[in-house]
SELUMVEX-510569 format. One record per residue (C-alpha): x, y, z; residue in one letter. Coordinates in nm, 4 decimals. Last residue first. Example, Ala and Ser with C-alpha at 12.3 -4.5 7.8 and 13.67 -1.06 7.14 Angstrom:
<sites>
SITE, 1.3670, -0.1060, 0.7140, S
SITE, 1.2300, -0.4500, 0.7800, A
</sites>
This chain:
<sites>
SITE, 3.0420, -8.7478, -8.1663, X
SITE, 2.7935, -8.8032, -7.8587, X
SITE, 3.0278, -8.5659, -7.6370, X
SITE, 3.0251, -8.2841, -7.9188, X
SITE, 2.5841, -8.2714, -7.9461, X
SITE, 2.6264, -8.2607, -7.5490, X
SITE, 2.8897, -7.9441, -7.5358, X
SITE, 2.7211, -7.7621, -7.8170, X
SITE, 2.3596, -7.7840, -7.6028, X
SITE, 2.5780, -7.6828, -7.3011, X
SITE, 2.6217, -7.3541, -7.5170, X
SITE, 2.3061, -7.3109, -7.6710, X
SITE, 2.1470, -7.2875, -7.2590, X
SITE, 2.4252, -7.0364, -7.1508, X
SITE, 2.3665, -6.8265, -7.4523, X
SITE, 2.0066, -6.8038, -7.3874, X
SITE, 2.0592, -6.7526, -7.0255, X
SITE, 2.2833, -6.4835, -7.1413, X
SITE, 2.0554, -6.3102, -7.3956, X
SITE, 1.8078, -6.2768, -7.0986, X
SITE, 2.0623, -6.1137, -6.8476, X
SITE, 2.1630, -5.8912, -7.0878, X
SITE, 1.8285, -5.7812, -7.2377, X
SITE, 1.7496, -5.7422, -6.8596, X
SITE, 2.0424, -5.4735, -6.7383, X
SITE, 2.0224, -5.3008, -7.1031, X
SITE, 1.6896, -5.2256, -7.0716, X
SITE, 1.7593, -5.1091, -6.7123, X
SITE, 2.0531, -4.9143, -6.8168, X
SITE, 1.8203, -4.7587, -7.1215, X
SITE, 1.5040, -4.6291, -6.8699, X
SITE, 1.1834, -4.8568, -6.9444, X
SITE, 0.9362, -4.6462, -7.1511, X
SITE, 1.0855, -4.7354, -7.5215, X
SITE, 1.0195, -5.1133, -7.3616, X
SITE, 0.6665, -5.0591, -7.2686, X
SITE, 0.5743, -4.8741, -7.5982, X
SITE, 0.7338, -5.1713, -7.8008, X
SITE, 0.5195, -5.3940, -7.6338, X
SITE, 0.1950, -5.2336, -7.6805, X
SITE, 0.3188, -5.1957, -8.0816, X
SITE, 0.3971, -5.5868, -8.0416, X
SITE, 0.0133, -5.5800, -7.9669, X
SITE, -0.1111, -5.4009, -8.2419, X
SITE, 0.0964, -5.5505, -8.5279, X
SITE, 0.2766, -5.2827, -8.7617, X
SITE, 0.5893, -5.1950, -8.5854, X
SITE, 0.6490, -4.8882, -8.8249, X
SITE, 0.9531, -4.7590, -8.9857, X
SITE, 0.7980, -4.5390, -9.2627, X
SITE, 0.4779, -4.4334, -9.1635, X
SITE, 0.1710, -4.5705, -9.2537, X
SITE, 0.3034, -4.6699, -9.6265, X
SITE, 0.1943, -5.0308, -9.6193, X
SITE, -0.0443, -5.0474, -9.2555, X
SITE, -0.2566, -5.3018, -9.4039, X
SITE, -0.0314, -5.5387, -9.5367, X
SITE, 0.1584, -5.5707, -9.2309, X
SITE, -0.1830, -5.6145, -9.0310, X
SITE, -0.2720, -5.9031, -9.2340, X
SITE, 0.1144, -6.0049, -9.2365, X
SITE, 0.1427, -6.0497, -8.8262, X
SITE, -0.2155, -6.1931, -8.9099, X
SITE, -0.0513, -6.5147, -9.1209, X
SITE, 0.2237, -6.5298, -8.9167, X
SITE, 0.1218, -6.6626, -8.5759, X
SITE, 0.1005, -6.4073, -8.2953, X
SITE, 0.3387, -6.3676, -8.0612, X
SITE, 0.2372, -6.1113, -7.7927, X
SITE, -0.1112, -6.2643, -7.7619, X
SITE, 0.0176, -6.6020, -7.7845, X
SITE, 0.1291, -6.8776, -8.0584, X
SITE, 0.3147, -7.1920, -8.0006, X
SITE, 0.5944, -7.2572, -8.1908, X
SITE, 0.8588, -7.0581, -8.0924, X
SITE, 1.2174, -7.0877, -8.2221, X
SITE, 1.2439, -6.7645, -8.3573, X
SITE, 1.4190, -6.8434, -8.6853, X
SITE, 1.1589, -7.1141, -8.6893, X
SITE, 0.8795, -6.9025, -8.6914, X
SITE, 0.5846, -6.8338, -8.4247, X
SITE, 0.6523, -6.4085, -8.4645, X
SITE, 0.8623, -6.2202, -8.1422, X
SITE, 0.8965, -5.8384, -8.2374, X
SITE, 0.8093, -5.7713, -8.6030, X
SITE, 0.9686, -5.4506, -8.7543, X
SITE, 0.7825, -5.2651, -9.0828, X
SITE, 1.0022, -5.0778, -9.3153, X
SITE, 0.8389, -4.8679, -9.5818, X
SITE, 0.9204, -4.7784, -9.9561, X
SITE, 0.5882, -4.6300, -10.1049, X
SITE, 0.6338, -4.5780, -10.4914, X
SITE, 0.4309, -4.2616, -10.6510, X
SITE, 0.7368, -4.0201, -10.6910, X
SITE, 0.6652, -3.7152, -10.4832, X
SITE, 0.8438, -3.8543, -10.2105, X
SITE, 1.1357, -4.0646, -10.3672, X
SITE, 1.4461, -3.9411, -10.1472, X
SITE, 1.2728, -3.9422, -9.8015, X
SITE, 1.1306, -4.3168, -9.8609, X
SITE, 1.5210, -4.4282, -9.9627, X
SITE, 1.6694, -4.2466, -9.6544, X
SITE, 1.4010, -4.4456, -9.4301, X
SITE, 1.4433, -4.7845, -9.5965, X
SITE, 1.8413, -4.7516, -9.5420, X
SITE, 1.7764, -4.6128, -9.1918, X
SITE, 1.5614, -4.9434, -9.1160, X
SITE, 1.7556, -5.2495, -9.2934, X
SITE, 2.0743, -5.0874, -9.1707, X
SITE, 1.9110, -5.1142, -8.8529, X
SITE, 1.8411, -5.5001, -8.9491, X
SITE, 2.1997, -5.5229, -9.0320, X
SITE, 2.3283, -5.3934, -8.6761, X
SITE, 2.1027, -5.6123, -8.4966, X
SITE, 2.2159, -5.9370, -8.6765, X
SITE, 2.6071, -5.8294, -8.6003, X
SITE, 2.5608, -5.7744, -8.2037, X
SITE, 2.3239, -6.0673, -8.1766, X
SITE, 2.4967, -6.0882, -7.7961, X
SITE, 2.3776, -5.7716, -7.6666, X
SITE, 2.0386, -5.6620, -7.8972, X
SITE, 2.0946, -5.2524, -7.9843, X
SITE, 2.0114, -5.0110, -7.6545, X
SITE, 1.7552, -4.8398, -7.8106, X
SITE, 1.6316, -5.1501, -7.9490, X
SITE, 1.5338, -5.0934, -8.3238, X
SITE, 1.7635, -5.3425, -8.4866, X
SITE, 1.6414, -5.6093, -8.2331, X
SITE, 1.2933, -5.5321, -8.3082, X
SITE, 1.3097, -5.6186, -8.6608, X
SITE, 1.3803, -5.5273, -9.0386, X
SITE, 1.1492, -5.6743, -9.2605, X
SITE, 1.1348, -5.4010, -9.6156, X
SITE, 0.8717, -5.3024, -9.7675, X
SITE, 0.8691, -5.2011, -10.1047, X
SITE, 0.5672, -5.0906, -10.3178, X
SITE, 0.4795, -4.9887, -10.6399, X
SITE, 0.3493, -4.6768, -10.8363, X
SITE, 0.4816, -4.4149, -11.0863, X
SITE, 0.5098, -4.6670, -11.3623, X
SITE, 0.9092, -4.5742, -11.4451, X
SITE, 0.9680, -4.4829, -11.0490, X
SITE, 0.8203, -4.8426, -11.0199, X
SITE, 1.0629, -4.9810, -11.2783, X
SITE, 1.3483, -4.8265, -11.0980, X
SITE, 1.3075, -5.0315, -10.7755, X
SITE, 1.3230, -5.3468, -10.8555, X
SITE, 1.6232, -5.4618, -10.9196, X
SITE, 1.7740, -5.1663, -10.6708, X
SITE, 1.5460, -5.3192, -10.4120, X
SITE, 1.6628, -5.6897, -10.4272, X
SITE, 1.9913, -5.5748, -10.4863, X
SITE, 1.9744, -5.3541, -10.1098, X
SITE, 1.7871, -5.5792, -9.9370, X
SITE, 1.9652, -5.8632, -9.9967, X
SITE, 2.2717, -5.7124, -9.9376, X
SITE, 2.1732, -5.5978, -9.6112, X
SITE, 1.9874, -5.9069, -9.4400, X
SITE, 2.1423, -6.2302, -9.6662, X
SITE, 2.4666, -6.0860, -9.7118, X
SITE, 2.5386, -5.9505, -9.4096, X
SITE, 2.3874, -6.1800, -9.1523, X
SITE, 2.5912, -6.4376, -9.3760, X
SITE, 2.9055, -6.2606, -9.3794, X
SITE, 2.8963, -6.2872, -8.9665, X
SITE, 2.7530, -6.6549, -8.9780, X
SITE, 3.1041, -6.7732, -9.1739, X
SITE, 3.2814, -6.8548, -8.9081, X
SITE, 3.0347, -7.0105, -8.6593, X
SITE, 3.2847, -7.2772, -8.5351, X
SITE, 3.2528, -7.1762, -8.1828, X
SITE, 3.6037, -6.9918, -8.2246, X
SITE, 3.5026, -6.7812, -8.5160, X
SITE, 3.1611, -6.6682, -8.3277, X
SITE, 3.2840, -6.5906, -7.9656, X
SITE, 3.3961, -6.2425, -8.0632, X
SITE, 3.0469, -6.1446, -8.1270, X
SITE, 2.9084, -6.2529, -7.7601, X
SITE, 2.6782, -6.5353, -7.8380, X
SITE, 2.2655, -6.5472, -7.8371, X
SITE, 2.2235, -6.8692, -8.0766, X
SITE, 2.2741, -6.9798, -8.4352, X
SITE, 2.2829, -6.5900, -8.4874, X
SITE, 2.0584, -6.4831, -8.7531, X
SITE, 1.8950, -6.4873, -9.1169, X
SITE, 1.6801, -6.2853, -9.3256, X
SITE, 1.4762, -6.3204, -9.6425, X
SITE, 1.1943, -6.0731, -9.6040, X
SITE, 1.2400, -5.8120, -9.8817, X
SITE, 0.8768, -5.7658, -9.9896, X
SITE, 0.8756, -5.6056, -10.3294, X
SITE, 0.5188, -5.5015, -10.3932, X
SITE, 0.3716, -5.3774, -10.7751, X
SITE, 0.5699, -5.5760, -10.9908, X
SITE, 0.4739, -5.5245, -11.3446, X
SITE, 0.7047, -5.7749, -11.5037, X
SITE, 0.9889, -5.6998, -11.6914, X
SITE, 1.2115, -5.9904, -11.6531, X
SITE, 1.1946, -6.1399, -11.3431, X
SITE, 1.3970, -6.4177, -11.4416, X
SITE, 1.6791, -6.2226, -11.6296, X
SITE, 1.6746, -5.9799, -11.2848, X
SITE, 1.7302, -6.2724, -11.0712, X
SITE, 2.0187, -6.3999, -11.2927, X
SITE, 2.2054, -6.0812, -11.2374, X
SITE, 2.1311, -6.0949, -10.8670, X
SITE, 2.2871, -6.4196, -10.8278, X
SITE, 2.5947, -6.3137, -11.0177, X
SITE, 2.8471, -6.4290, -10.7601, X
SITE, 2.9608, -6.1011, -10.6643, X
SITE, 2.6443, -5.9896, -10.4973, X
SITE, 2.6426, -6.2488, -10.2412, X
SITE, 2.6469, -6.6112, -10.2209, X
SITE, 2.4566, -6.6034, -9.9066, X
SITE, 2.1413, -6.5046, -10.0800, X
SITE, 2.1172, -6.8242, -10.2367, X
SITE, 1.8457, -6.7752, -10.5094, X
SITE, 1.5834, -7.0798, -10.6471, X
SITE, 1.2955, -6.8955, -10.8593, X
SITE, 0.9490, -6.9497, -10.8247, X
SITE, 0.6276, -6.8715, -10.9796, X
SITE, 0.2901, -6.8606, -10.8347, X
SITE, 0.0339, -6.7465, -11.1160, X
SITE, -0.3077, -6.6387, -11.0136, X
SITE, -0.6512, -6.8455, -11.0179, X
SITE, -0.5973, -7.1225, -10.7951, X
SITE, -0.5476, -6.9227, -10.4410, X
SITE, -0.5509, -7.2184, -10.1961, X
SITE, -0.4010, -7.4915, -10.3998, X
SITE, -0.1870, -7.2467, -10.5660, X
SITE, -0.0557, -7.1333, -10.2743, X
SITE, 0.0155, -7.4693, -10.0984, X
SITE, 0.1651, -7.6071, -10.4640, X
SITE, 0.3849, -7.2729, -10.4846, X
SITE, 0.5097, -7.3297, -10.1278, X
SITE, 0.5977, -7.7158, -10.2081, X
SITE, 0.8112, -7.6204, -10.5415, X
SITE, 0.9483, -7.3594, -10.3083, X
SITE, 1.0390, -7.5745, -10.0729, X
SITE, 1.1954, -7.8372, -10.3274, X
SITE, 1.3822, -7.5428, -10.4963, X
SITE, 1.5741, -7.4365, -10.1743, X
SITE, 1.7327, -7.1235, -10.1609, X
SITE, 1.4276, -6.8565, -10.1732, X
SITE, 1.2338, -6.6002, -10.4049, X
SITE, 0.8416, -6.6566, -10.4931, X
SITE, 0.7443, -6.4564, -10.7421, X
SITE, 0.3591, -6.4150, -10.6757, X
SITE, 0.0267, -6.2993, -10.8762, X
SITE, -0.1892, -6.1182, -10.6785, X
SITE, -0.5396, -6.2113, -10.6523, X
SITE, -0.5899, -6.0973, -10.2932, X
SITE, -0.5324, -6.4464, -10.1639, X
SITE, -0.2478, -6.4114, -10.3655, X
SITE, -0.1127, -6.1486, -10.1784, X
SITE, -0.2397, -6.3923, -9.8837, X
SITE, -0.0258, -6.6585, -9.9436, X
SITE, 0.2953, -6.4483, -10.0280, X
SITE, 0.3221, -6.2880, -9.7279, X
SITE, 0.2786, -6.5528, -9.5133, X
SITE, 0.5630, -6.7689, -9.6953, X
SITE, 0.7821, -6.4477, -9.6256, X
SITE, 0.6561, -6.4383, -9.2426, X
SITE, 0.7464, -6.7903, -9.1389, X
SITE, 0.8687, -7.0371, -9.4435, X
SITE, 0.9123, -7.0662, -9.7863, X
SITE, 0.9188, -6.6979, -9.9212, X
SITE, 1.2247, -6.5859, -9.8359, X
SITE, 1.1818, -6.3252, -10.0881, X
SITE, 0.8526, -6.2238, -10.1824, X
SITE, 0.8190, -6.0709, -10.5317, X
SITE, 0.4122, -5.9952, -10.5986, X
SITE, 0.2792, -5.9333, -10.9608, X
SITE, -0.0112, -5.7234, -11.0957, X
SITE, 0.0784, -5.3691, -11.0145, X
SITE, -0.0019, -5.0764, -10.7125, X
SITE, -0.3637, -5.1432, -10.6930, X
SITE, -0.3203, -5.4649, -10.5425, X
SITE, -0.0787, -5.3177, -10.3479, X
SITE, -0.3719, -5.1543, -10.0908, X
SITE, -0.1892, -4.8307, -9.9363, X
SITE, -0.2124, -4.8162, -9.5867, X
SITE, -0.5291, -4.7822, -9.3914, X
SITE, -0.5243, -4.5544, -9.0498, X
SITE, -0.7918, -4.7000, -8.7929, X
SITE, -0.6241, -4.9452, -8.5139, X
SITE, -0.2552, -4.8762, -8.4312, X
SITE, -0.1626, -4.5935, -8.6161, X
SITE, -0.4923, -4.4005, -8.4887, X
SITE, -0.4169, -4.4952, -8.1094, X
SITE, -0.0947, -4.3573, -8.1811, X
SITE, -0.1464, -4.0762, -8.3167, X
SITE, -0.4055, -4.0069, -8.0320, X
SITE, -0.1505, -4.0853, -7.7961, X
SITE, 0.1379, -3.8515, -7.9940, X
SITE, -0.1373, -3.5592, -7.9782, X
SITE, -0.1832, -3.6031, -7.6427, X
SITE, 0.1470, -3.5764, -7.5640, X
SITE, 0.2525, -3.3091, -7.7630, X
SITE, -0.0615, -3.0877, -7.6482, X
SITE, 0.0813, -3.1430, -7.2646, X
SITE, 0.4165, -3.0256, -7.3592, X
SITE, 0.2974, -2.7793, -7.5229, X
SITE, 0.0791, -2.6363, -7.2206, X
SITE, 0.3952, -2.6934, -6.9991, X
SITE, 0.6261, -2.5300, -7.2082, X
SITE, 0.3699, -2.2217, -7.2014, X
SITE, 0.3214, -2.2381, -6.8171, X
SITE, 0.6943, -2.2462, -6.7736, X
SITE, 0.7581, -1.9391, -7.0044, X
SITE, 0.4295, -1.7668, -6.7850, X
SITE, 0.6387, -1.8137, -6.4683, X
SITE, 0.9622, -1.6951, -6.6001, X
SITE, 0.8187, -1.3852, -6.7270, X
SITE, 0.6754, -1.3419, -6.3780, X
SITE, 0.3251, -1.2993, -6.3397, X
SITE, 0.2415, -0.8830, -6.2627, X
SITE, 0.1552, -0.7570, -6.6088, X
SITE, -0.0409, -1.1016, -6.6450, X
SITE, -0.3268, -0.9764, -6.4286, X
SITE, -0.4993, -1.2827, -6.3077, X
SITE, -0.8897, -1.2960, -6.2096, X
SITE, -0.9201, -1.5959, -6.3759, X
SITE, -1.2050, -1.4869, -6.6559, X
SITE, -1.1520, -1.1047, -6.6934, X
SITE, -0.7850, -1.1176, -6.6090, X
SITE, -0.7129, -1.3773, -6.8830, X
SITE, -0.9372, -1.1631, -7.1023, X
SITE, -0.7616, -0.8262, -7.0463, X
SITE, -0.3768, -0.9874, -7.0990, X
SITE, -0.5635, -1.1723, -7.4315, X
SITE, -0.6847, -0.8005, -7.5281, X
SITE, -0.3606, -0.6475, -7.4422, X
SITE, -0.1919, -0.8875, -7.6890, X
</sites>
């Protein structure tokens, strides 16, 4: 210790002995403070464009992708077969999925697309995940994506649902975002403990990572959080196991449960969203993989929470203002 004291006075001309305790305490937290910062930058800089995730090619020979006829989950599955993945695809509609697997096939012709017709609304109790199992069978799956999802018709205050005729939209976020999720993994899941190797990741989304939640999709950004902590518990729990469980959070995507359908630098068009998706598997666990939603998600972490709260408020209300005369016209042509 005397040797530091002696070298700090040997180079700055400082003896320590007479710098008040309380002056060196606030030069150490400063130093950290500064080391914390530049270490989270250069983190960040590396999350963003250099670390490589685990490749699932590696991790098994078949692909599950639920929600896998439009948007994000269709993406997904194209290019794990692009990869020469084979792919379950996992949705409501059989006619979509019949068209998905002929677009995959068509473009990836030397890997099996199969498909199996699931209403996630229907719930646990109804069996459907009983039947998904049978039709899985015992496949080597080595990625789960759990994609299927669904939201508010519009932006609405939560106890405006019922009485807009939405009744059944607040089971539906459940069922279809958590309990999907959950069965889908738990189906899944212990095989890849079994193989030591697989991976799940999980779509949970900006709204369910707000600081301040989403105001007026009260009940969708409460089940994509769930989507989050429930993907964070499960990676802490199997470390040491072989599978990688991550959860990766789009911002706005060109989809139809966004409603946009032009692309832009902070929207980007599905296909990359799931390129960088795909490459970031297992960097971190709850990571906004795409680089310029992670640009946006700094910004809006950096904005203090009443203001956040100020403008996600006034946007979700012109929303809601818009849906509602919307409802008013579609009842006066009735």
């Amino acid at each position: 210790m005397e040797a530091v004291a002696a070298s700090v006075q040997a180079h700055l001309g400082v003896n320590v002995h007479d710098v008040p305790p309380t002056t060196i305490i606030l030069l150490v937290v400063g130093l950290a403070s500064v080391a914390a910062a530049l270490f989270a930058v250069v983190d960040w800089v590396n999350t963003t464009f250099f670390a490589q995730g685990v490749d699932p090619t590696t991790q098994g020979s078949w692909a599950v992708v639920t929600g896998a006829t439009d948007g994000i989950g269709k993406a997904y599955a194209q290019e794990l077969a692009s990869r020469g993945m084979n792919v379950v695809l996992v949705s409501r509609t059989l006619s979509k999925l019949q068209k998905a697997q002929e677009e995959i096939l068509a473009e990836s012709p030397n890997v099996s697309v199969e498909v199996i017709a699931a209403d996630f609304s229907k719930g646990f109790q109804s069996g459907l995940y009983a039947e998904i199992a049978s039709k899985l069978g015992d496949r080597d799956i080595g990625i789960l994506v759990n994609n299927v999802g669904c939201s508010y018709p519009s932006a609405v205050y939560f106890h405006e649902l019922e009485e807009l005729g939405f009744d059944n939209v607040s089971q539906d976020v459940i069922s279809i975002n958590v309990e999907s999720v959950t069965h889908m993994t738990a189906l899944v899941l212990p095989g890849m403990v079994q193989r030591k190797r697989g991976v799940v990741v999980n779509l949970s989304s900006a709204n369910g990572h707000l600081p301040v939640g989403s105001p007026l999709y009260a009940g969708y950004s409460a089940a994509k959080a769930y989507v989050d902590f429930f993907t964070r518990s499960l990676s802490t729990e199997l470390a040491g196991k072989g599978v990688t469980v991550c959860a990766h959070l789009p911002y706005f995507v060109v989809s139809k449960m966004s409603k946009i359908r032009k692309a832009s630098l902070w929207t980007p068009n599905p296909r990359p969203w799931v390129r960088s998706s795909l490459s970031k598997l297992g960097v971190g666990v709850s990571l906004v993989p795409y680089w310029s939603h992670r640009i946006e998600d700094a910004l809006v972490f950096a904005v203090p929470k009443p203001l956040l709260a100020m403008a996600l408020n006034s946007m979700h209300k012109g929303l809601r203002k818009r849906f509602l005369k919307k409802l008013e016209a579609a009842k006066k042509e009735e």
